[in-house]
KEBADREN-813540 format. One record per residue (C-alpha): residue number from 1; residue in one letter; chain; x, y, z. Coordinates in nm, 4 decimals. Example, Ala and Ser with C-alpha at 12.3 -4.5 7.8 and 13.67 -1.06 7.14 Angstrom:
// residues 2
{site 1 'A' 'A' {1.2300 -0.4500 0.7800}}
{site 2 'S' 'A' {1.3670 -0.1060 0.7140}}
***
This chain:
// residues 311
{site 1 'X' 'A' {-1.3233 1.3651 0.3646}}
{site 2 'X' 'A' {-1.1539 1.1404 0.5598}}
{site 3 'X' 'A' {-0.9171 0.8442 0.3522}}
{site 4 'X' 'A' {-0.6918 0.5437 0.4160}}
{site 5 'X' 'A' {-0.4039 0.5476 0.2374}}
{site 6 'X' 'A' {-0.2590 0.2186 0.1860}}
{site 7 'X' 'A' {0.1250 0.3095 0.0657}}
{site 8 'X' 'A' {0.3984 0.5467 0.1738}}
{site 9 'X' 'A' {0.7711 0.5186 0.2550}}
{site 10 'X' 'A' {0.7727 0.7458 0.5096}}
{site 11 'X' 'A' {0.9361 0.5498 0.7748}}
{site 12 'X' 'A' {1.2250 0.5535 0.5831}}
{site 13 'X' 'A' {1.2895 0.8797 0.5172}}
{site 14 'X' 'A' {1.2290 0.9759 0.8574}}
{site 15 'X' 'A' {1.5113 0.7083 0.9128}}
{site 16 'X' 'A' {1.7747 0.8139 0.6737}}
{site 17 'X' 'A' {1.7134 1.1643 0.7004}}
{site 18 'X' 'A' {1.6379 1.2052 1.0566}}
{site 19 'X' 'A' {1.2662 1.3598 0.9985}}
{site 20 'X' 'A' {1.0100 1.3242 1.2728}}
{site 21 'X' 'A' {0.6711 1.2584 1.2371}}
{site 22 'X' 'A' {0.4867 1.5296 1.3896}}
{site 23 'X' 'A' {0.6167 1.7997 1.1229}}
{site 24 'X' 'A' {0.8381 1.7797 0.8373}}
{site 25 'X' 'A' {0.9687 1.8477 0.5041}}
{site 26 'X' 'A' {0.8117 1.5440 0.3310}}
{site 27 'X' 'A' {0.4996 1.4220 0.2194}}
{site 28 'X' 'A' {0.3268 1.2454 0.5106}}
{site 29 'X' 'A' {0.3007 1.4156 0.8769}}
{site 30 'X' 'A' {0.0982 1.4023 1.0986}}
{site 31 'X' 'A' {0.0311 1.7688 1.0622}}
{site 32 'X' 'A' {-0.0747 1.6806 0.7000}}
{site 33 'X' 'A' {-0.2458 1.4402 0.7398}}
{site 34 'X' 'A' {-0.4861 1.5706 1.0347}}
{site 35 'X' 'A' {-0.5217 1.8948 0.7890}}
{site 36 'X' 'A' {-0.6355 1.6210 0.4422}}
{site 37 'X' 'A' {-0.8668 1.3945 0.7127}}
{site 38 'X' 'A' {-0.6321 1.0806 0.7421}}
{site 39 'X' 'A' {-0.8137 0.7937 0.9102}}
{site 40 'X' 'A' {-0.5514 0.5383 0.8790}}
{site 41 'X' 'A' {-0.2304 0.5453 0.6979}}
{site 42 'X' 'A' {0.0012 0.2381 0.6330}}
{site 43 'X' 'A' {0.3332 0.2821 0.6586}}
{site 44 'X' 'A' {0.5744 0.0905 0.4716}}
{site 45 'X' 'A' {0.9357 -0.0862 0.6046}}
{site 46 'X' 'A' {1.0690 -0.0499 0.2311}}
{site 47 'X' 'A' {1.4128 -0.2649 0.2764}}
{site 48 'X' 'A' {1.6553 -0.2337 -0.0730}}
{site 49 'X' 'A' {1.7887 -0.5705 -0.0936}}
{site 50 'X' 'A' {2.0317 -0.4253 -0.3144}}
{site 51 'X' 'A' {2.2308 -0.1987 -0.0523}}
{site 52 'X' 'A' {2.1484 -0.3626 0.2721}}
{site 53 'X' 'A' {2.3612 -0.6843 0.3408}}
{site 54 'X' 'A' {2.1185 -0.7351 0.6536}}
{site 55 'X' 'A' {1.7573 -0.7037 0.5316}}
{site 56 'X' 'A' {1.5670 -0.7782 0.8432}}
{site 57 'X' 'A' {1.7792 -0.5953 1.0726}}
{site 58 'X' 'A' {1.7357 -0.2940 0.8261}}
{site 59 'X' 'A' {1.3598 -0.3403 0.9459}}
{site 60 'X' 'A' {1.4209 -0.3920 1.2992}}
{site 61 'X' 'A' {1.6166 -0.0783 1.3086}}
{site 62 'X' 'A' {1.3438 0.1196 1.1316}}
{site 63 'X' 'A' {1.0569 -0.0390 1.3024}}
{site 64 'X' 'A' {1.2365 0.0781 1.6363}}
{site 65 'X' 'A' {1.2693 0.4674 1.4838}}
{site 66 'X' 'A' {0.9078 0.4549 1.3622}}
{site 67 'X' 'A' {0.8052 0.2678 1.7311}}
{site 68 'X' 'A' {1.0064 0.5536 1.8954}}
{site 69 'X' 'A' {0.8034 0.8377 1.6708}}
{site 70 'X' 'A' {0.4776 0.6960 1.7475}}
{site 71 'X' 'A' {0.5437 0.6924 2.0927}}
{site 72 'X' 'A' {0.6307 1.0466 2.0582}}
{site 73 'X' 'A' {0.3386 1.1554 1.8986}}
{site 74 'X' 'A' {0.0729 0.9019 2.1156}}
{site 75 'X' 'A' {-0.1454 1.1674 2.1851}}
{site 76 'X' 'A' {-0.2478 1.2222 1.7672}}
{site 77 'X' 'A' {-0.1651 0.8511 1.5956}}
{site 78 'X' 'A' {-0.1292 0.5019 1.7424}}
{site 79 'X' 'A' {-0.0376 0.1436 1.6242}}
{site 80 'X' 'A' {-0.3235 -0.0186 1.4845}}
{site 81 'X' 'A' {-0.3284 -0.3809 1.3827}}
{site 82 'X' 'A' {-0.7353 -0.4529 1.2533}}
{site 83 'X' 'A' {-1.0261 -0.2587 1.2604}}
{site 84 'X' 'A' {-1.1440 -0.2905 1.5905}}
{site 85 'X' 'A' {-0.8354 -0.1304 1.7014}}
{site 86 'X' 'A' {-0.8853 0.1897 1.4214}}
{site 87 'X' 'A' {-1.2148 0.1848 1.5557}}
{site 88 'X' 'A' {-1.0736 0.2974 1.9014}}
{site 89 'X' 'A' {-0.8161 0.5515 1.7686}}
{site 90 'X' 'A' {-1.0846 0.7241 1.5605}}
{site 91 'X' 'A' {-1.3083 0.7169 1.8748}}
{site 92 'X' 'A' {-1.0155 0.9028 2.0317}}
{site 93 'X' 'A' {-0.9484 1.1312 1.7893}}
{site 94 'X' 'A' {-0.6187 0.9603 1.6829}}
{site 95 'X' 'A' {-0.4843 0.8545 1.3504}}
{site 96 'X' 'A' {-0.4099 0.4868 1.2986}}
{site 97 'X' 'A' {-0.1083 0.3383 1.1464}}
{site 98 'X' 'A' {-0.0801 0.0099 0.9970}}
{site 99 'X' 'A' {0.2758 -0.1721 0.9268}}
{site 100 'X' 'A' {0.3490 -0.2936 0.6217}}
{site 101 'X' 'A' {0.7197 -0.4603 0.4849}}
{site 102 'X' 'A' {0.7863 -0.3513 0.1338}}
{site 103 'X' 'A' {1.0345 -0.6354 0.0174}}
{site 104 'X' 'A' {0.9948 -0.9818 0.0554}}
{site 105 'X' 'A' {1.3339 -1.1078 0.1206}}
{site 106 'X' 'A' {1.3119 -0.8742 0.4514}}
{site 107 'X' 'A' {1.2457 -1.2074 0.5648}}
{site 108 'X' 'A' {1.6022 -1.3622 0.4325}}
{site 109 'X' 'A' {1.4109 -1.6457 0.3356}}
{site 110 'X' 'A' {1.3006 -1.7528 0.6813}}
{site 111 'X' 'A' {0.9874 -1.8624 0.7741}}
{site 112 'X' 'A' {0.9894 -1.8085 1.1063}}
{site 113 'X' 'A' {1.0209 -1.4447 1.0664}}
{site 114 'X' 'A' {0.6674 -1.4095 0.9826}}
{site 115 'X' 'A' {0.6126 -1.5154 1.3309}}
{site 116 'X' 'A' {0.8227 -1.1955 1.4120}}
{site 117 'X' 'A' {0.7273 -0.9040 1.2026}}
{site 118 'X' 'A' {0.3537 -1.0271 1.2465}}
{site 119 'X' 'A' {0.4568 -0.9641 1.6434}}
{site 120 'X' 'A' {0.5816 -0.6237 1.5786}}
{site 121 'X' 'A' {0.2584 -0.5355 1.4178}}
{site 122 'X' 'A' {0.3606 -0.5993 1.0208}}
{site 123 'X' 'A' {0.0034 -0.6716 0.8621}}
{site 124 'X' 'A' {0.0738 -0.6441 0.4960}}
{site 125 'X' 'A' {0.3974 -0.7712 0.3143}}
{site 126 'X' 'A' {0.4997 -0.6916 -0.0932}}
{site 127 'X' 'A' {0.6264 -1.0096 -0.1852}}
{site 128 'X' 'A' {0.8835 -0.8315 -0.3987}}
{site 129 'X' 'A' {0.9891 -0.5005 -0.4736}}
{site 130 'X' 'A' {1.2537 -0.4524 -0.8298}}
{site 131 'X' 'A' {1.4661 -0.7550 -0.7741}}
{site 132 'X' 'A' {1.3487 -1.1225 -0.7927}}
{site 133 'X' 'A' {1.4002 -1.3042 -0.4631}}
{site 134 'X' 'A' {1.3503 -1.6274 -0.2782}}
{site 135 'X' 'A' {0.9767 -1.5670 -0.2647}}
{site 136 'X' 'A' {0.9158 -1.4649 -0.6727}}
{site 137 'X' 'A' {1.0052 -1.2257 -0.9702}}
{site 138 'X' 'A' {0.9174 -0.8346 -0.9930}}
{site 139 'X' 'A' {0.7071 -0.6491 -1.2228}}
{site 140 'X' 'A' {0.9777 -0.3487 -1.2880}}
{site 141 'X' 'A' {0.9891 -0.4969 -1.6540}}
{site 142 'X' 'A' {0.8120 -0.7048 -1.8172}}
{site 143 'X' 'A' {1.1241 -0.9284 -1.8893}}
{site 144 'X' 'A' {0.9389 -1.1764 -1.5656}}
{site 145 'X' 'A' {0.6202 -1.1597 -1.6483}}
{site 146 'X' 'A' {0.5842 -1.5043 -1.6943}}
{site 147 'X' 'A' {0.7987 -1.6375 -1.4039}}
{site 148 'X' 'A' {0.5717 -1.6095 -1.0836}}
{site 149 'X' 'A' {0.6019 -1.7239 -0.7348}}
{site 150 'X' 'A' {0.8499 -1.9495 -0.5754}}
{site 151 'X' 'A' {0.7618 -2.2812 -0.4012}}
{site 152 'X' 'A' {0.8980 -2.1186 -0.1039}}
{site 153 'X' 'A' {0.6996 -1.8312 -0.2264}}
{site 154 'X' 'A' {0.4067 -1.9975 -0.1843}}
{site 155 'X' 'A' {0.5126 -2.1491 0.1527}}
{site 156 'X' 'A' {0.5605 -1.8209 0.2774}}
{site 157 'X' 'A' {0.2081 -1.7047 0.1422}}
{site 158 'X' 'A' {0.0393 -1.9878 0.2971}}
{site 159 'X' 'A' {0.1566 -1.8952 0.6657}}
{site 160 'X' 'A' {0.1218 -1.5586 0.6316}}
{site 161 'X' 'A' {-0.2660 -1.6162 0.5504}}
{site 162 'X' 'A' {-0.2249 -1.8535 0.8872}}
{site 163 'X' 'A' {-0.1183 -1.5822 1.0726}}
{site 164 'X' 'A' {-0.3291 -1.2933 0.9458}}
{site 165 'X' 'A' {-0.0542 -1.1169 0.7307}}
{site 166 'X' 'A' {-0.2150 -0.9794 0.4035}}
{site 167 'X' 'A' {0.0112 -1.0765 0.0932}}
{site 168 'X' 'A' {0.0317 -0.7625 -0.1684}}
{site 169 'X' 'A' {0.0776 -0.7814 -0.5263}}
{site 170 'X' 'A' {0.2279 -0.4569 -0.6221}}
{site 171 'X' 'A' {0.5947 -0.4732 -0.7646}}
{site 172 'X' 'A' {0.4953 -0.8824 -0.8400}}
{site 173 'X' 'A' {0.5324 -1.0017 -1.1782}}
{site 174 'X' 'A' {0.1973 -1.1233 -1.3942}}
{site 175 'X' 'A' {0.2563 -1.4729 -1.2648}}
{site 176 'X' 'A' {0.2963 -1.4375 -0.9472}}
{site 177 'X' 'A' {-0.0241 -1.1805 -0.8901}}
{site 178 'X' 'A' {-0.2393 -1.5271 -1.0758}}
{site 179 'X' 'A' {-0.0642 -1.7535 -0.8558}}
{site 180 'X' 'A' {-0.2090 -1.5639 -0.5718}}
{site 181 'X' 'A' {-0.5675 -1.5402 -0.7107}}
{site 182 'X' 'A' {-0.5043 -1.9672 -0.6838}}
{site 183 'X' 'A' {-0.3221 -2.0119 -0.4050}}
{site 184 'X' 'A' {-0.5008 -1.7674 -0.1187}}
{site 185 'X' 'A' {-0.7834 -1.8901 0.0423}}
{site 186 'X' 'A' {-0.8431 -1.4727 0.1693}}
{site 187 'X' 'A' {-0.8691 -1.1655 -0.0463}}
{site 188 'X' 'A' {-0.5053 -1.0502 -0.1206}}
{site 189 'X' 'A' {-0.4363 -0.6756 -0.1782}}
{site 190 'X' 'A' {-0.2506 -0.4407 -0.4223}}
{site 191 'X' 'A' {-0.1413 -0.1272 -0.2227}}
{site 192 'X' 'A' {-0.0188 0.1605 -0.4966}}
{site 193 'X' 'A' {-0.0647 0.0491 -0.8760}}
{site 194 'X' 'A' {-0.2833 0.1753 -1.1582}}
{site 195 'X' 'A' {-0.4672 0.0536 -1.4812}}
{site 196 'X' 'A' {-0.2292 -0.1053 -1.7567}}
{site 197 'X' 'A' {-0.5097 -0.0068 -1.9896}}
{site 198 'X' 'A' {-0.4820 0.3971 -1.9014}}
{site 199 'X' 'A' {-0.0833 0.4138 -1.8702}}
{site 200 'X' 'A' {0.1164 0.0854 -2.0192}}
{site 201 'X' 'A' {0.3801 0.0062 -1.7418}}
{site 202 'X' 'A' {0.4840 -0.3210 -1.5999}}
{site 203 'X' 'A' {0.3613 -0.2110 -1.2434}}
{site 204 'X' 'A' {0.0085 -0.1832 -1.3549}}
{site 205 'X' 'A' {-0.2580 -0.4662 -1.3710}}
{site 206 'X' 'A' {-0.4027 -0.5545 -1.6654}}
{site 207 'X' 'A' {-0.8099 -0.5396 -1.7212}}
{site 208 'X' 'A' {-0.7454 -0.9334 -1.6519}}
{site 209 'X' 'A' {-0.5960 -0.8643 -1.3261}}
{site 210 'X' 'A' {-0.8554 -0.5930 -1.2192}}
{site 211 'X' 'A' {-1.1242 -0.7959 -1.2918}}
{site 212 'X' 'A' {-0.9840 -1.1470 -1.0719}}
{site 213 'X' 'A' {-0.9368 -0.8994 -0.7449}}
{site 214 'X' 'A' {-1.2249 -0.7828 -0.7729}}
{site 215 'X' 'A' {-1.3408 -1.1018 -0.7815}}
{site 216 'X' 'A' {-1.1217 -1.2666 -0.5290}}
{site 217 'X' 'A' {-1.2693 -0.9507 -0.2862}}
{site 218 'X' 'A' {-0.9253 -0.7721 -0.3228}}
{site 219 'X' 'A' {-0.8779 -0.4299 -0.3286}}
{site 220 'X' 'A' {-0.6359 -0.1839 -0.5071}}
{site 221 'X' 'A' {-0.4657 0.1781 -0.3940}}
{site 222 'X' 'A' {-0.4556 0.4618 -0.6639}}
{site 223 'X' 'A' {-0.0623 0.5293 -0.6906}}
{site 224 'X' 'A' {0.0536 0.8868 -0.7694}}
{site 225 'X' 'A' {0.3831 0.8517 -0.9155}}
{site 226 'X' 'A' {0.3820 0.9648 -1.2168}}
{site 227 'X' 'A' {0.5304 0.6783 -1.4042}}
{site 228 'X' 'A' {0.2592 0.4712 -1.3792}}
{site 229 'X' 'A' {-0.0530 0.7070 -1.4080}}
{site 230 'X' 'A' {0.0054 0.9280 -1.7614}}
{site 231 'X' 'A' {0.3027 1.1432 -1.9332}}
{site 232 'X' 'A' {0.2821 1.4367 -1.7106}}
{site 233 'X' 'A' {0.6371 1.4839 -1.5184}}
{site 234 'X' 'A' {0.3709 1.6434 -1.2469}}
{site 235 'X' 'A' {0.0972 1.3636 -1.1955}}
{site 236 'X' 'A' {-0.2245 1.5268 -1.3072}}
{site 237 'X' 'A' {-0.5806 1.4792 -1.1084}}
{site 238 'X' 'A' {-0.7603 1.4444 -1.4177}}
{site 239 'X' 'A' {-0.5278 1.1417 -1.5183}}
{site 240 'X' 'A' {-0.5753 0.9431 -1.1521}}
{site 241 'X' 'A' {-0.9466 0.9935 -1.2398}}
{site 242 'X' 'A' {-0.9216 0.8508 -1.6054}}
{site 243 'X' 'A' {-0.7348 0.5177 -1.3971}}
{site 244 'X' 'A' {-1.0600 0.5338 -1.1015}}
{site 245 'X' 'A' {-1.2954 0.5720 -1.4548}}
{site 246 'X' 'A' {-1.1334 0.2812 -1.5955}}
{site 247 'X' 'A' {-1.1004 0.0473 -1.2961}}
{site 248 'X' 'A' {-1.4470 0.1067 -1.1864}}
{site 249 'X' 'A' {-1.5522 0.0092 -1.5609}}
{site 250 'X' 'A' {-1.3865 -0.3198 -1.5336}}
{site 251 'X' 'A' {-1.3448 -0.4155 -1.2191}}
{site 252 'X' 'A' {-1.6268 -0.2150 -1.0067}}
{site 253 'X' 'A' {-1.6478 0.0795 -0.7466}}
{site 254 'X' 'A' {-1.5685 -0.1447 -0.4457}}
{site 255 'X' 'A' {-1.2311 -0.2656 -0.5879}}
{site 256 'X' 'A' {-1.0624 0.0735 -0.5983}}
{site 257 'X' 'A' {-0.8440 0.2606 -0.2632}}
{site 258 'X' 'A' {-0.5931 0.4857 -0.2141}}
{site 259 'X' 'A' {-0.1990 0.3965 -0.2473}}
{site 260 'X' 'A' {-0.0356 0.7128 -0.2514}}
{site 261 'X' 'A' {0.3120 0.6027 -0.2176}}
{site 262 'X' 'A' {0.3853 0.9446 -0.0905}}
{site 263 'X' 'A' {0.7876 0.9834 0.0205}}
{site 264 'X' 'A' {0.8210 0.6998 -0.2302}}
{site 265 'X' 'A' {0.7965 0.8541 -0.5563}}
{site 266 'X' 'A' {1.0597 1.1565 -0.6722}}
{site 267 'X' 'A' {0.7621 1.3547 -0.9026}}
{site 268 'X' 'A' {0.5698 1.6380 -0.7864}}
{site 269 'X' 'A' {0.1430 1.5938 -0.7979}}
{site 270 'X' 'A' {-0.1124 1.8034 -0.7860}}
{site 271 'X' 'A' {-0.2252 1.6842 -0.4680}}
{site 272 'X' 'A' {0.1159 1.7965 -0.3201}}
{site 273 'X' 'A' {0.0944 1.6133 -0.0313}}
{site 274 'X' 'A' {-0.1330 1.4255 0.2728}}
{site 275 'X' 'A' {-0.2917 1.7392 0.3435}}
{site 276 'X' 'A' {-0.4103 1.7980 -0.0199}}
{site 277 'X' 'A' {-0.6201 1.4415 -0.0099}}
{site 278 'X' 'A' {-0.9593 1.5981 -0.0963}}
{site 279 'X' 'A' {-0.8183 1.7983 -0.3891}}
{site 280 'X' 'A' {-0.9203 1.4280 -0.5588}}
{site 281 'X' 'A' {-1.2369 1.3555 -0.4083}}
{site 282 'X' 'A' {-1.3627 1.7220 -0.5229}}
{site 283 'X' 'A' {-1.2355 1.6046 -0.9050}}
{site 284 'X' 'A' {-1.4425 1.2991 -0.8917}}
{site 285 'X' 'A' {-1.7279 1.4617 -0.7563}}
{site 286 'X' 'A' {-1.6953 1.6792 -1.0744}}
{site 287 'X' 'A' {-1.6926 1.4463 -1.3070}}
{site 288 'X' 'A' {-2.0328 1.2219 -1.1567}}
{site 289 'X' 'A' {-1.9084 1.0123 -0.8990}}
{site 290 'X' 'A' {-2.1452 0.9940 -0.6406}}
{site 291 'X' 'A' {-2.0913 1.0965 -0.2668}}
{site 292 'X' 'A' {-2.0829 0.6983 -0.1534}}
{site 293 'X' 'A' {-1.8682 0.6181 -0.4135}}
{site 294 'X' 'A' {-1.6313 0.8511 -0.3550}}
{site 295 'X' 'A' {-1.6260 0.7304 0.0502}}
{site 296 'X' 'A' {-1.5898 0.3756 -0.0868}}
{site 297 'X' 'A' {-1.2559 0.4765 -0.2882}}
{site 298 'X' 'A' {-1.1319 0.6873 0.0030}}
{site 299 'X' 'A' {-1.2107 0.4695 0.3125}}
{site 300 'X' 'A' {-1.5112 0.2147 0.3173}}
{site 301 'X' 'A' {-1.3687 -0.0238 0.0456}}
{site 302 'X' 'A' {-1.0565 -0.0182 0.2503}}
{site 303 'X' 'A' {-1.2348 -0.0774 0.5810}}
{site 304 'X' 'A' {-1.4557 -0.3750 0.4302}}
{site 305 'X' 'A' {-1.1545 -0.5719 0.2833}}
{site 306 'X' 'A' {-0.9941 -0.5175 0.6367}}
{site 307 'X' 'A' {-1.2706 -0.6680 0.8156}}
{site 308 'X' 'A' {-1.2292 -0.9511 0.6145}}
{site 309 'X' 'A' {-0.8794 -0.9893 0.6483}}
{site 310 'X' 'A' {-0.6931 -0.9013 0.9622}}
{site 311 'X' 'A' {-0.7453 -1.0854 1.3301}}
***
């Protein structure tokens, strides 16, 4: 079945360990994911604030390896930036690949920059990955759950909703995912977290939380790392079902994607890697999801909210 995966770090290991995106020893290729019927995959700048002194350099740099990769590879993935453009690639047999920056402060703050990344094809920006920044305060621990976005925060939100940049939630703090439910006037996403219900971790939303994307028209991806889905050091099928079970209870079928966060996370899972996608959609066949429900959770959920969001 084919899927759109909404999280992986990818570009970065194929940065700092000189892996190239046809074939390789990680996760996501594109060998892998032609085998596991990848339709679109969005691939994440992830910048650590923490160890780079210059955060949106850091992205140029990888943006350039991951341009130089694509280029490489043009003949079986391409640069995608909305649907009409997938639309093309999967009319030419190609996979698409959507941008995304995975760290707010890749922006150092500037507002201008959303300008630029939007240019090189960025459609999707975590406001904050484990440190608080300019724009907010993380979820890593629940020690800022009650601190939320930053006036420039907000700024920043605003004009990347001008623009046709999609704001996402993961790694935000309780706060700031409510101040987004007020303050954007478009759905907002949440790439690659699970159901605080099913597995009690900061980087989880809350039945609360499920329940306002759904209604805002927001979507959320399924994340495999095993810290956030059950107590498995592998991450177990039958536990990313119980989180899909759950979700879909509170929140509704068309709420729930895929978030992999594949080359991100340091566990094995049972779906070992891009090319083991279906080994899911076969599980929640098993256990009564229908055929259309399980192409909403792999694709068509993920295709609607992009029609709605992206220019």
């Amino acid at each position: 079945m084919k899927y759109i995966d909404l999280h992986c770090d990818t570009a970065g290991r194929m940065l700092y360990e000189n892996g190239g995106l046809k074939s390789n020893s990680f996760k996501i290729d594109i060998e892998k994911m032609k085998k596991g019927g990848a339709l679109a995959q969005v691939f994440a700048f992830f910048i650590d604030i923490g160890e780079v002194k210059n955060p949106f350099l850091e992205f140029q740099i990888m943006h350039r390896n991951l341009e130089k990769e694509l280029d490489k590879n043009k003949k079986d993935i391409t640069l995608v930036r909305n649907v009409e453009e997938l639309s093309k690639a999967e009319k030419d047999k190609k996979i698409g690949a959507f941008l995304s920056i995975e760290e707010g402060e890749t922006l150092e703050g500037n507002i201008d920059n959303i300008q630029k990344v939007y240019d090189y094809g960025v459609r999707f920006i975590t406001l904050t990955w484990n440190y608080k920044n300019s724009l907010g305060y993380p979820n890593y621990e629940f020690l800022y759950k009650d601190k939320g976005l930053t006036p420039k925060g907000i700024e920043m939100v605003e004009e990347m909703e001008r623009l046709g940049i999609v704001p996402d939630a993961s790694h935000l703090s309780d706060k700031g995912f409510y101040d987004l439910v007020e303050k954007c006037k478009k759905p907002f996403i949440v790439t690659h977290s699970n159901s605080r219900s099913i597995k009690r971790h900061p980087r989880n939303l809350t039945d609360d939380m499920i329940k306002k994307l759904s209604e805002k028209g927001g979507i959320m991806g399924i994340n495999f790392c095993a810290d956030f889905v059950g107590y498995e050091k592998v991450t177990q099928i039958k536990d990313l079902v119980s989180h899909i079970k759950h979700i879909k209870n509170v929140g509704g079928i068309d709420v729930i994607s895929l978030g992999s966060d594949f080359d991100g996370i340091g566990n094995e899972v049972e779906v070992k890697d891009a090319s083991e996608m279906g080994k899911l959609a076969q599980a929640l066949e098993k256990e009564g999801f229908t055929i259309d429900e399980i192409e909403k959770i792999y694709y068509k959920n993920a295709l609607s909210f992009l029609i709605d969001t992206l220019k």
